[in-house]
Backbone as ProteinMPNN parsed JSONL, in Angstrom:
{"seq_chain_A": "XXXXXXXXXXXXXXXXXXXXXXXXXXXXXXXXXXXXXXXXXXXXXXXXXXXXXXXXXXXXXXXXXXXXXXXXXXXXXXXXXXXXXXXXXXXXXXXXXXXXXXXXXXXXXXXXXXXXXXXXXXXXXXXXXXXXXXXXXXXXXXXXXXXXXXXXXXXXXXXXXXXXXXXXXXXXXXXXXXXXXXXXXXXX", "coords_chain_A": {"N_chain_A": [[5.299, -25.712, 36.873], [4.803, -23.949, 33.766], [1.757, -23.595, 32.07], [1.71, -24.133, 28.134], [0.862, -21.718, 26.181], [-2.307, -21.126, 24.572], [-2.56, -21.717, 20.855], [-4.802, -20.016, 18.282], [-6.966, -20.531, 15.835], [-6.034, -19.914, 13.438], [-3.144, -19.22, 14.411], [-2.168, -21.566, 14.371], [-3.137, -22.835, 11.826], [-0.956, -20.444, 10.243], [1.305, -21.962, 11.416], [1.021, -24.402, 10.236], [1.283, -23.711, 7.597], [3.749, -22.22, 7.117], [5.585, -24.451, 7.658], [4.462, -26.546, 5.497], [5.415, -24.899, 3.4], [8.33, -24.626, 3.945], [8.941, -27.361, 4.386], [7.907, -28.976, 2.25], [4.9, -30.905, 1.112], [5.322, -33.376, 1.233], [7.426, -33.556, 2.597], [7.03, -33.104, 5.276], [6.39, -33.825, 8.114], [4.053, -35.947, 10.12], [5.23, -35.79, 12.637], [6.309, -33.811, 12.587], [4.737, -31.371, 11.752], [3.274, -31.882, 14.208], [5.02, -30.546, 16.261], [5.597, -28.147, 15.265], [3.38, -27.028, 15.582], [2.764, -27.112, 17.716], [0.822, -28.608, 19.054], [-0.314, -32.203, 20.127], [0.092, -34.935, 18.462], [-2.534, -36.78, 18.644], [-4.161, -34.341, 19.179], [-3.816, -33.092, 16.92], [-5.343, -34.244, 14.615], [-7.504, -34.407, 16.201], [-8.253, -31.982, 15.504], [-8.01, -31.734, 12.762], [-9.318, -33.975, 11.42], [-9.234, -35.379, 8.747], [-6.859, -35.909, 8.592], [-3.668, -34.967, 7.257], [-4.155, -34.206, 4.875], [-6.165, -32.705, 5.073], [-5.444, -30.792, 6.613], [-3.604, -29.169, 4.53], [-5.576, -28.191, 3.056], [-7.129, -26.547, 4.763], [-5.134, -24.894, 5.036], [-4.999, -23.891, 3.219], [-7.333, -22.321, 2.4], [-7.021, -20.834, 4.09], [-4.578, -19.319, 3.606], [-6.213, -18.489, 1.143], [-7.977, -16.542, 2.253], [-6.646, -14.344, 3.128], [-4.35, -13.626, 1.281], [-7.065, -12.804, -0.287], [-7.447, -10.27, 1.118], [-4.783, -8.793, 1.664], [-3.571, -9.218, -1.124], [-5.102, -8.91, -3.129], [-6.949, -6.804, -2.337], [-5.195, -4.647, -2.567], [-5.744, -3.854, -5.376], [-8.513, -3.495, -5.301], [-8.795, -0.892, -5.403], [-8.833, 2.75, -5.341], [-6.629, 3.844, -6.589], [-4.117, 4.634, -9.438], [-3.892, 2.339, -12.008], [-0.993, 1.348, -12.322], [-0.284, 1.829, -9.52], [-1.697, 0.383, -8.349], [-0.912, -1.914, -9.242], [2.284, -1.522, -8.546], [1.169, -2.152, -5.333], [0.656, -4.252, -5.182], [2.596, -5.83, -5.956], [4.391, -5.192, -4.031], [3.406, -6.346, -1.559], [3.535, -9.296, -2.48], [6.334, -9.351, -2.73], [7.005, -8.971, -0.146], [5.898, -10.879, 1.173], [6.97, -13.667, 0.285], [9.624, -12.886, 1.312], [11.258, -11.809, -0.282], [11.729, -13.768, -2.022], [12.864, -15.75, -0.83], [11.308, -17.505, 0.436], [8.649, -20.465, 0.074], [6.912, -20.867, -2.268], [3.355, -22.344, -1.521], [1.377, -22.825, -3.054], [2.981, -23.892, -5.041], [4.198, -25.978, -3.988], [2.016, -27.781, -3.408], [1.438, -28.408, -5.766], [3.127, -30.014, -6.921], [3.066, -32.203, -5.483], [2.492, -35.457, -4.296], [-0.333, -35.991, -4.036], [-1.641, -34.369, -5.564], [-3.834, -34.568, -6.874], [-5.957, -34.218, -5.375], [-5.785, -31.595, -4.38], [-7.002, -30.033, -6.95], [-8.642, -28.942, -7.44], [-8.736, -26.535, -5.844], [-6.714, -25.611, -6.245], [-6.475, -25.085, -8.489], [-8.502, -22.642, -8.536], [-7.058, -20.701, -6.641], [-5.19, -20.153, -9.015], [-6.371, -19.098, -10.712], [-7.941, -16.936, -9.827], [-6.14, -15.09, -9.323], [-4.692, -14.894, -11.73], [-7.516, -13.844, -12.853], [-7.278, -11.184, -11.882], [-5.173, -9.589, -11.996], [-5.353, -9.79, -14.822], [-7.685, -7.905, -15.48], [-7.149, -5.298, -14.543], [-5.216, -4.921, -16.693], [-7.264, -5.03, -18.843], [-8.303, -2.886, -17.879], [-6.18, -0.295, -18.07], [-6.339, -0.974, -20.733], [-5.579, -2.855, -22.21], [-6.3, -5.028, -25.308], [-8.189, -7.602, -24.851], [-6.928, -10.135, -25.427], [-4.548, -9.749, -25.096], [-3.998, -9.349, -22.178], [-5.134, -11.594, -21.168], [-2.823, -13.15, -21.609], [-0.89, -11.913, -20.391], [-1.596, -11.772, -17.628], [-1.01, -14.353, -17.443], [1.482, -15.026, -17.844], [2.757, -13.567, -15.925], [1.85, -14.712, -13.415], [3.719, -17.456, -13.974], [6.123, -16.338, -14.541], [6.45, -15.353, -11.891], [6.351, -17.64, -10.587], [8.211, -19.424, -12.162], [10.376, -17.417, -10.752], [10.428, -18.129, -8.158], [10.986, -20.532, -8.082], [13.43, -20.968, -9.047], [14.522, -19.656, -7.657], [14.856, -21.264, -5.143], [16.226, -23.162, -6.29], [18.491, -22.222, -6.348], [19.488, -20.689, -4.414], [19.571, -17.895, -5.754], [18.702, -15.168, -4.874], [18.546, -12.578, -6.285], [17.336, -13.351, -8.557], [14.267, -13.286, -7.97], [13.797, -10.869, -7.362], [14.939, -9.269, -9.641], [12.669, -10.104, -11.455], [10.682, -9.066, -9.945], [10.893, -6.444, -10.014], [10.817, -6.161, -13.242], [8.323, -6.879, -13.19], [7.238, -4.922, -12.882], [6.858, -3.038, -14.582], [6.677, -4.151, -16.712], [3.638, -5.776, -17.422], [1.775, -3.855, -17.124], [2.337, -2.428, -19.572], [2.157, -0.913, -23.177], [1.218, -2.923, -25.746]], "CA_chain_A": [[5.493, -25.652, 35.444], [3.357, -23.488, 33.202], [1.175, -24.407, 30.953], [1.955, -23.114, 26.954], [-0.693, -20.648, 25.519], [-2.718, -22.093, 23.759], [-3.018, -20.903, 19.663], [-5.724, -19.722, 17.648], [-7.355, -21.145, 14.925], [-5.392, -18.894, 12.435], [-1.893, -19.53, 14.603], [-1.971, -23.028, 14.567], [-3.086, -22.638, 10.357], [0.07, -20.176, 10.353], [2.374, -22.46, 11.269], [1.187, -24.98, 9.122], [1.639, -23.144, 6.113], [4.836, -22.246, 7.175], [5.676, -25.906, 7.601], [4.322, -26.891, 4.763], [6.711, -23.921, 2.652], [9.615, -25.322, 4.396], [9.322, -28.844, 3.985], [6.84, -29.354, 1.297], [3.491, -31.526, 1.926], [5.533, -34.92, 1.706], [8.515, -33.687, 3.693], [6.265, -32.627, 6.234], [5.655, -35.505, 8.541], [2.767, -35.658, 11.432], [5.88, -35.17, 13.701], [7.035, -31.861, 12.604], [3.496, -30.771, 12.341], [3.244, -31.588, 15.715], [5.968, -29.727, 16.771], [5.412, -26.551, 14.649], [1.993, -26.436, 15.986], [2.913, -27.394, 19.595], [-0.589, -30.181, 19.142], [0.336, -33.425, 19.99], [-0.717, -36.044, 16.811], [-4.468, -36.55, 18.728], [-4.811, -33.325, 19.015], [-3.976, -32.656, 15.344], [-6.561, -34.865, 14.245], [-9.055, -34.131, 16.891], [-8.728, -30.64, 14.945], [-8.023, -32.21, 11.603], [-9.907, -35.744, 11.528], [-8.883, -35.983, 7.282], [-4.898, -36.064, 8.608], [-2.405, -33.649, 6.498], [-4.606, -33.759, 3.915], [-7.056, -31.836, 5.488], [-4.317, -29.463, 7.034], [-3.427, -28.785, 3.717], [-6.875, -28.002, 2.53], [-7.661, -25.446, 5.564], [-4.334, -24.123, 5.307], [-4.888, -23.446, 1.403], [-8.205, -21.505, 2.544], [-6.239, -19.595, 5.542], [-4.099, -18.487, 2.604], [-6.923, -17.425, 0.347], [-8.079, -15.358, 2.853], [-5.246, -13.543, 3.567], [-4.489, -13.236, -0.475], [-8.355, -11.795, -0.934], [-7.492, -9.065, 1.852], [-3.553, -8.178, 1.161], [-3.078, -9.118, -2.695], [-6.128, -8.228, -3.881], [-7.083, -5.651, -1.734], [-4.864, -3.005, -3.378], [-6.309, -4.52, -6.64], [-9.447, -2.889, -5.617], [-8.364, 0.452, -4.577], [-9.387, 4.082, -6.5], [-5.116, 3.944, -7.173], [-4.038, 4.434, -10.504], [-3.395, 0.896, -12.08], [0.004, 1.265, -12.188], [-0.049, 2.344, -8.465], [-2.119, -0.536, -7.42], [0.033, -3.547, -9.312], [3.234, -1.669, -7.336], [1.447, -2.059, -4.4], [0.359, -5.744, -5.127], [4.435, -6.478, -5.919], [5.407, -5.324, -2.576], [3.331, -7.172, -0.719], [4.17, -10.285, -3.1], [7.798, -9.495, -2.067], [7.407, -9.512, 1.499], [4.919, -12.419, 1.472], [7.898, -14.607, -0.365], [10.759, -12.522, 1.633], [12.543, -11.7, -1.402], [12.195, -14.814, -2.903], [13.678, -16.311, 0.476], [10.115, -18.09, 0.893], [8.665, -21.138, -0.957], [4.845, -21.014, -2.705], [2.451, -23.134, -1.323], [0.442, -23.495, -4.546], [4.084, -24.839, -5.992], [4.498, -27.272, -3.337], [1.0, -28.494, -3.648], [1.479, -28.737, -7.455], [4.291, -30.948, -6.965], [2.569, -33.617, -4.408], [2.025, -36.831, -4.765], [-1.744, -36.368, -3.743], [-1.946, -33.175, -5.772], [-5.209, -34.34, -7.482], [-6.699, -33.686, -3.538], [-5.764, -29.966, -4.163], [-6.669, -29.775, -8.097], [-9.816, -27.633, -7.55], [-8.836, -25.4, -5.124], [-5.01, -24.918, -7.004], [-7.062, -24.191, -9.783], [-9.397, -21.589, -8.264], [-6.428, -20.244, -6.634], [-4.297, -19.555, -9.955], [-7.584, -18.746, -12.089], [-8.459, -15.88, -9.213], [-5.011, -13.947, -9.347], [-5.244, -14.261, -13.444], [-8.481, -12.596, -13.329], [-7.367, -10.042, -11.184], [-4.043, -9.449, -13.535], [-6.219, -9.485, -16.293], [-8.589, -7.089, -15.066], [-6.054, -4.752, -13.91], [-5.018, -5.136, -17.284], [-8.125, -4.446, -19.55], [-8.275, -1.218, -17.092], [-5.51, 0.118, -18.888], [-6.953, -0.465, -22.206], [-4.954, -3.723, -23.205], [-7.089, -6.027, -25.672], [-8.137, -9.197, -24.035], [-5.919, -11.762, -25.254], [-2.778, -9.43, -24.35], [-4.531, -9.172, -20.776], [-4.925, -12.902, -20.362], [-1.839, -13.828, -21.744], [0.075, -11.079, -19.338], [-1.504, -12.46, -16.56], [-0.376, -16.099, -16.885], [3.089, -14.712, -17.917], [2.812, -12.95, -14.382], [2.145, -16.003, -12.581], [4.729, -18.136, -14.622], [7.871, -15.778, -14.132], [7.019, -15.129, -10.497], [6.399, -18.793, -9.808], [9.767, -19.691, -12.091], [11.963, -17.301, -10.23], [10.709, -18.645, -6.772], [11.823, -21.984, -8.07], [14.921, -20.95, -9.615], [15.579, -19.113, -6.183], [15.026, -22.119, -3.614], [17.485, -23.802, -6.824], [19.735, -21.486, -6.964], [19.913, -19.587, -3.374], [20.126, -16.295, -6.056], [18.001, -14.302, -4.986], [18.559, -11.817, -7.262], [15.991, -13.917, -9.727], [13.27, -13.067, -7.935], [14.311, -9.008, -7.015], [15.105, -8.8, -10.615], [11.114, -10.724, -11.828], [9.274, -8.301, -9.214], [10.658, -5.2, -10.81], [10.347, -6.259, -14.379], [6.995, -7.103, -13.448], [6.38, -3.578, -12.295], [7.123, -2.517, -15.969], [5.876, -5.291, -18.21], [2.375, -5.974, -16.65], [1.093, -2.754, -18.144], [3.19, -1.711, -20.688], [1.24, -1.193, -23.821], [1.333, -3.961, -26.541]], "C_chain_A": [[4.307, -24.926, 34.814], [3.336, -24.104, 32.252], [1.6, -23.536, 29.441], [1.011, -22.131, 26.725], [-0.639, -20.946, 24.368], [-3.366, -20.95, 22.076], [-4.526, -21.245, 19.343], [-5.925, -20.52, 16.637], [-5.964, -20.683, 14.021], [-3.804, -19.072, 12.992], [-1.379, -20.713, 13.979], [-1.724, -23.638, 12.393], [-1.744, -21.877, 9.67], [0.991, -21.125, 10.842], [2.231, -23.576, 10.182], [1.492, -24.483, 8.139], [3.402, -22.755, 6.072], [5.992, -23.503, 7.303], [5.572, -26.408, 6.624], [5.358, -26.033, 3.335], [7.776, -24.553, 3.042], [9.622, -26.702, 4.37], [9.093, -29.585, 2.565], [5.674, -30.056, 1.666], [4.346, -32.686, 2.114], [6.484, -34.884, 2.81], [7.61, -33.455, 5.009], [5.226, -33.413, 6.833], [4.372, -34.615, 10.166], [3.712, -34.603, 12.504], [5.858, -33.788, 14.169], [5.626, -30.834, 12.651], [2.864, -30.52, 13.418], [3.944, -30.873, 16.586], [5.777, -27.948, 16.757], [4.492, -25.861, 15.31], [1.908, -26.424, 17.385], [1.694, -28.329, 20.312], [0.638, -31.083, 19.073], [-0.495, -34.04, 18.398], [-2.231, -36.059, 17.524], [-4.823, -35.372, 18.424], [-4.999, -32.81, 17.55], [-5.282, -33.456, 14.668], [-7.789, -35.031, 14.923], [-9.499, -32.674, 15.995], [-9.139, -31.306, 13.276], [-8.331, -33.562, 10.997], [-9.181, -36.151, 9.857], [-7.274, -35.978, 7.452], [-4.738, -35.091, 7.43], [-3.319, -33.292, 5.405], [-5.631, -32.368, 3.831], [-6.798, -30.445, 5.849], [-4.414, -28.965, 5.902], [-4.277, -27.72, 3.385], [-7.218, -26.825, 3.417], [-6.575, -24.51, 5.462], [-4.411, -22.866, 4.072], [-6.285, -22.247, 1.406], [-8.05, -20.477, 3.625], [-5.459, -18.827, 4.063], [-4.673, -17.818, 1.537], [-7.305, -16.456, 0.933], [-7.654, -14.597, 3.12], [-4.768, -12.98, 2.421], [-5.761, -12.135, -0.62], [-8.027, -10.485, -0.051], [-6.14, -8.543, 1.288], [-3.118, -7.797, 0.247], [-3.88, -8.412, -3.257], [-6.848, -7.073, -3.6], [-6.431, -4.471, -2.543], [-4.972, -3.003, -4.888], [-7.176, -3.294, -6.878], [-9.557, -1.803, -5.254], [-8.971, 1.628, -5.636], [-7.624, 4.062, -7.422], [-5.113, 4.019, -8.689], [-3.481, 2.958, -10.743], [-2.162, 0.743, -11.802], [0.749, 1.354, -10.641], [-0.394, 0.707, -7.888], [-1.152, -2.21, -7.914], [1.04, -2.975, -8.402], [3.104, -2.566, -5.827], [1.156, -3.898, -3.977], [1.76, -6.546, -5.198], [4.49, -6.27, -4.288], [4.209, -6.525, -1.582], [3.094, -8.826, -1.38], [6.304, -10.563, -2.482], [7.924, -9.382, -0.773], [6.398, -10.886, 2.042], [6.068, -13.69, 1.575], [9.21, -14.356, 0.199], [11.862, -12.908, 0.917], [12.825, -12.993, -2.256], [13.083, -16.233, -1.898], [12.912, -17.747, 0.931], [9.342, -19.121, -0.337], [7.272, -20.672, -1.206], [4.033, -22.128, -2.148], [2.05, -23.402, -2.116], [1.594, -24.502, -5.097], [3.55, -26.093, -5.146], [3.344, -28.253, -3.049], [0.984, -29.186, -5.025], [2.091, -29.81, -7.603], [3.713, -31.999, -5.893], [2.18, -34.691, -5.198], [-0.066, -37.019, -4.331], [-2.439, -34.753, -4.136], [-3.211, -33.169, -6.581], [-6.327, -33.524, -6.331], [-7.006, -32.4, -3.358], [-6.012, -29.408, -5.781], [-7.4, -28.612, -7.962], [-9.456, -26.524, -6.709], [-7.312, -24.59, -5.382], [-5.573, -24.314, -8.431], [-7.626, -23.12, -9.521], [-8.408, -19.957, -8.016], [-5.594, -19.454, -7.837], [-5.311, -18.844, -10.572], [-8.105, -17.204, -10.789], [-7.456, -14.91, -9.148], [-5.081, -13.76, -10.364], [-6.304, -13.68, -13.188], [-7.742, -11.495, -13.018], [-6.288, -9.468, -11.696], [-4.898, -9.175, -14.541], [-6.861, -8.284, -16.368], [-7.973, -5.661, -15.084], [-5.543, -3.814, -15.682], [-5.766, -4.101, -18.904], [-8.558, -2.967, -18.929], [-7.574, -0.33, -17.752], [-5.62, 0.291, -20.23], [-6.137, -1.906, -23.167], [-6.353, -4.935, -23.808], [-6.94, -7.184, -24.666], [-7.394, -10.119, -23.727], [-4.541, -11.288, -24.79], [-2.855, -9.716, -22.735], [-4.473, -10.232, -20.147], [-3.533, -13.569, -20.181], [-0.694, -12.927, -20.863], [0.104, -12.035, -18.248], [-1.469, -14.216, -16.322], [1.042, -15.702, -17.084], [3.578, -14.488, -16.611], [3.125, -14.524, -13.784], [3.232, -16.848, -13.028], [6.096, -17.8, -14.379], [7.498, -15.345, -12.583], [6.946, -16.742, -10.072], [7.543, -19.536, -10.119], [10.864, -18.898, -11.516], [11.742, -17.814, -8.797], [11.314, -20.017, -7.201], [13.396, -22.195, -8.485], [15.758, -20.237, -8.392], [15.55, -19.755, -5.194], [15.975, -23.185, -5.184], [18.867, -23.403, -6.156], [20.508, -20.754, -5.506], [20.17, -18.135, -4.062], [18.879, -15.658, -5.958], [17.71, -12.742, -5.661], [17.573, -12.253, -8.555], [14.664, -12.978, -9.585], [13.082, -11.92, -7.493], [13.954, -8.444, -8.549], [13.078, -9.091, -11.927], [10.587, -10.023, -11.504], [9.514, -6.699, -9.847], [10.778, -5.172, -12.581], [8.705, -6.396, -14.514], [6.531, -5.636, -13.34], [6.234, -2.711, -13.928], [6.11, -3.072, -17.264], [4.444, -5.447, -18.09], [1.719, -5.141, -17.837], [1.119, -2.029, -19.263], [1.706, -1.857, -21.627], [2.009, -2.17, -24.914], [2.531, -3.777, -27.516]], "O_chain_A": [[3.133, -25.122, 35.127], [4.132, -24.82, 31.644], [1.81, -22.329, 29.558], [0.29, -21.966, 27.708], [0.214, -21.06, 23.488], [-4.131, -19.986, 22.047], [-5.248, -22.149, 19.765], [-5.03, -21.341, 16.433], [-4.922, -21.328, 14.132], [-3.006, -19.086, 12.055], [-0.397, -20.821, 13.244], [-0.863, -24.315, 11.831], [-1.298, -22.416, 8.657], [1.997, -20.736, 10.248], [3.107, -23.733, 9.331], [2.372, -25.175, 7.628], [4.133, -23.003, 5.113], [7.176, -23.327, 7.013], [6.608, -27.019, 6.363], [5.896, -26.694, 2.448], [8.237, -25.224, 2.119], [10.769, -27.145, 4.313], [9.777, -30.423, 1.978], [5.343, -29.757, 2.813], [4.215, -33.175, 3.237], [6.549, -35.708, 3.722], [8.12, -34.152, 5.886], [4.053, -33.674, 6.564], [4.121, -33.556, 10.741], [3.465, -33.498, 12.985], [5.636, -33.07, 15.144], [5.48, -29.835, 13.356], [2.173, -29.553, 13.737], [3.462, -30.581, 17.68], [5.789, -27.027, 17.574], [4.496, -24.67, 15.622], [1.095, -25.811, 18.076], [1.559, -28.674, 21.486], [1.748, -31.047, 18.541], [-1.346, -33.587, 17.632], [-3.102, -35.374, 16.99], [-5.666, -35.154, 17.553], [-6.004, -32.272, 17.086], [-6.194, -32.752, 14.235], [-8.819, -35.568, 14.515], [-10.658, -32.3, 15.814], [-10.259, -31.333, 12.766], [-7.611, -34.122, 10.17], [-8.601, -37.234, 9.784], [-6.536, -36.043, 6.469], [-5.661, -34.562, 6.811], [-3.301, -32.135, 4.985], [-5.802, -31.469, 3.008], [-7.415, -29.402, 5.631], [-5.332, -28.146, 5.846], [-3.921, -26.542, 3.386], [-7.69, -25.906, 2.747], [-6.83, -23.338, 5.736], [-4.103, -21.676, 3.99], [-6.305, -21.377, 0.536], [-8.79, -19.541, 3.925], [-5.927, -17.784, 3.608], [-4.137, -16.871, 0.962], [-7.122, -15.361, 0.402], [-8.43, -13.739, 3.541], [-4.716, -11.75, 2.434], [-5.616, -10.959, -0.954], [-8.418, -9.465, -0.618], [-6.296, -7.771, 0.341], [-2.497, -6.745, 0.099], [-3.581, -7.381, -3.858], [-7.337, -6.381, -4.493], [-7.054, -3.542, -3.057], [-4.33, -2.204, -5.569], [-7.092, -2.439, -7.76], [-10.597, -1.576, -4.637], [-9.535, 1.286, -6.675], [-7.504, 4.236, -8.635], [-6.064, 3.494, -9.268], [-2.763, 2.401, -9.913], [-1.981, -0.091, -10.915], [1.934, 1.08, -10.447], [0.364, 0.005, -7.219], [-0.867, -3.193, -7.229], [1.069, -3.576, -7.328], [3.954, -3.244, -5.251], [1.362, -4.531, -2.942], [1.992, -7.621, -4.645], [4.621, -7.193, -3.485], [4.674, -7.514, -1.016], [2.422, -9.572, -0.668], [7.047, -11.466, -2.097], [8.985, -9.704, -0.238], [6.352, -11.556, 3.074], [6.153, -14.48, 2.516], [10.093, -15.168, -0.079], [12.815, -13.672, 1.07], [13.809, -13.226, -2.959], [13.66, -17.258, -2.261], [13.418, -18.722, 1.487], [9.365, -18.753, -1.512], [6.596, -20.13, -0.331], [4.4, -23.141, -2.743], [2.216, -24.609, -2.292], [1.341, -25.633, -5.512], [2.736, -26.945, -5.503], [3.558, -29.357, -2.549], [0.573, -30.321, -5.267], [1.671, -30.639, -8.41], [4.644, -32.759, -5.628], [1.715, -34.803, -6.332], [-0.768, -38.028, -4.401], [-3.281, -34.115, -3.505], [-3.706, -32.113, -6.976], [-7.146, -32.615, -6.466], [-7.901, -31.919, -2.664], [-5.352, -28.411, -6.076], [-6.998, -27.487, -8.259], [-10.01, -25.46, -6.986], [-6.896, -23.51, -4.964], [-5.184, -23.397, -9.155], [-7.318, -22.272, -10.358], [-8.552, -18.844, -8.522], [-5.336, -18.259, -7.687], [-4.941, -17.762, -11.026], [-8.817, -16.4, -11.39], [-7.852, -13.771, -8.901], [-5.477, -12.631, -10.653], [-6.061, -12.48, -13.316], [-7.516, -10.737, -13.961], [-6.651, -8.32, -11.953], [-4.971, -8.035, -14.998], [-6.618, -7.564, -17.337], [-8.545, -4.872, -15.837], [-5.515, -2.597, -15.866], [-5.325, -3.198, -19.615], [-9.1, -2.088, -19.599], [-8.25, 0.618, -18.154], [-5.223, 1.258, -20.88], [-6.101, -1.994, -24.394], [-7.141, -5.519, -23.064], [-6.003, -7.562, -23.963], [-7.115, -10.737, -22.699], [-3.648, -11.974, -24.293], [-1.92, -10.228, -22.12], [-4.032, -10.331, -19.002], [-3.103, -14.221, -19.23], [0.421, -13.434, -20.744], [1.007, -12.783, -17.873], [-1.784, -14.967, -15.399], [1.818, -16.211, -16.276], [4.583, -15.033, -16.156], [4.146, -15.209, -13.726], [3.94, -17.002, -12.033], [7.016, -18.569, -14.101], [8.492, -14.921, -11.995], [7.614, -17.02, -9.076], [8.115, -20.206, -9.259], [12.033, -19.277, -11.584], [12.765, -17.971, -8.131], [12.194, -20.502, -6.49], [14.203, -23.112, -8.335], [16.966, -20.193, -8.157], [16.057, -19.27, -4.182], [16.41, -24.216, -4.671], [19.838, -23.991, -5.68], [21.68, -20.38, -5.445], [20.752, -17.25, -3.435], [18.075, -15.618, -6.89], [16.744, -12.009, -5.451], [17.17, -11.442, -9.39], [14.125, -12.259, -10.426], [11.925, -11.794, -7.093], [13.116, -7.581, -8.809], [12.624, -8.379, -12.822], [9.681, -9.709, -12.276], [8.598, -5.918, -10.104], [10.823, -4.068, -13.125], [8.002, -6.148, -15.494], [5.421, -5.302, -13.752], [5.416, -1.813, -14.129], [5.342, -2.689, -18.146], [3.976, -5.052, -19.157], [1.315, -5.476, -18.951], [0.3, -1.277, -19.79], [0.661, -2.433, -21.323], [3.239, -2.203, -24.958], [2.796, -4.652, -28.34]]}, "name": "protein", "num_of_chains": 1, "seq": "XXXXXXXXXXXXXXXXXXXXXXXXXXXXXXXXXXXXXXXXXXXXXXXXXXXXXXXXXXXXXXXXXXXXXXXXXXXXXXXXXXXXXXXXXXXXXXXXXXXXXXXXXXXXXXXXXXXXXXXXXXXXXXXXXXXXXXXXXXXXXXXXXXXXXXXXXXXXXXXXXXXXXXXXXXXXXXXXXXXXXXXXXXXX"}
């Protein structure tokens, strides 16, 4: 019999997150964590001594990292603005596969132990608004249009992912990513 091959830090964090999208944090028992990850329960907590909570918490910093390089990355590009939000939609729409895929930040938002994740759901939302904002005042929009874009941003892409794991229409969140490509910058 062989033995499995054994994941990486970053695999093992990949499936959690993907686990945690598909179930949510409460649906998402030790078991299935154990499964996803192919760790038995010791092993999960020989890695993760604070149990799920902790998962959570590393998973939520596997996903900033991955955000600061992909999302924000073409943030900070020479691109014209308008070039670089496109290129921040598409890889928003294949992150979420069309809207196919749940948010982690949601499904943290929504926990029953979502005080656990307040600071680092906050850092999270408050670091894509800047970078919306920014993006933003680049273009030449006053401030308060700039801030108030980029919570609009976050708000209609985070209500059509919820209205598209409602609804199964994915057409919500097709129809959100190319309004966003429009509205974002428009001028006032």
């Amino acid at each position: 019999m062989t033995r499995p091959a054994l994941l990486t830090k970053d695999e093992v964090l990949d499936r959690l997150l993907h686990t945690f999208r598909e179930r949510g944090y409460e649906g998402a028992s030790m078991a299935e964590l154990s499964v996803a990850t192919g760790l038995g329960k010791s092993s999960l907590y020989h890695h993760f001594p604070g149990g799920k909570i902790e998962m959570a918490q590393q998973v939520m910093d596997h996903l900033d990292r991955q955000l600061a390089s992909q999302l924000f990355g073409p943030l900070r590009s020479e691109r014209s603005p308008a070039r670089r939000l496109g290129e921040m939609l598409d890889t928003i729409d294949r992150f979420y596969e069309g809207g196919r895929k749940a948010c982690l930040l949601e499904r943290l938002c929504a926990s029953v132990d979502r005080a656990q994740f307040r600071r680092p759901l906050r850092l999270a939302f408050a670091g894509w608004m800047e970078a919306i904002e920014a993006l933003c005042l680049e273009v030449g929009l006053p401030k308060a249009v700039s801030r108030a874009r980029a919570q609009d941003f976050i708000v209609r892409l985070q209500g059509a992912l919820v209205v598209c794991a409602g609804t199964n229409d994915l057409s919500v969140f097709e129809r959100t990513i190319r309004d966003l490509r429009t509205s974002v910058l428009a001028p006032p």
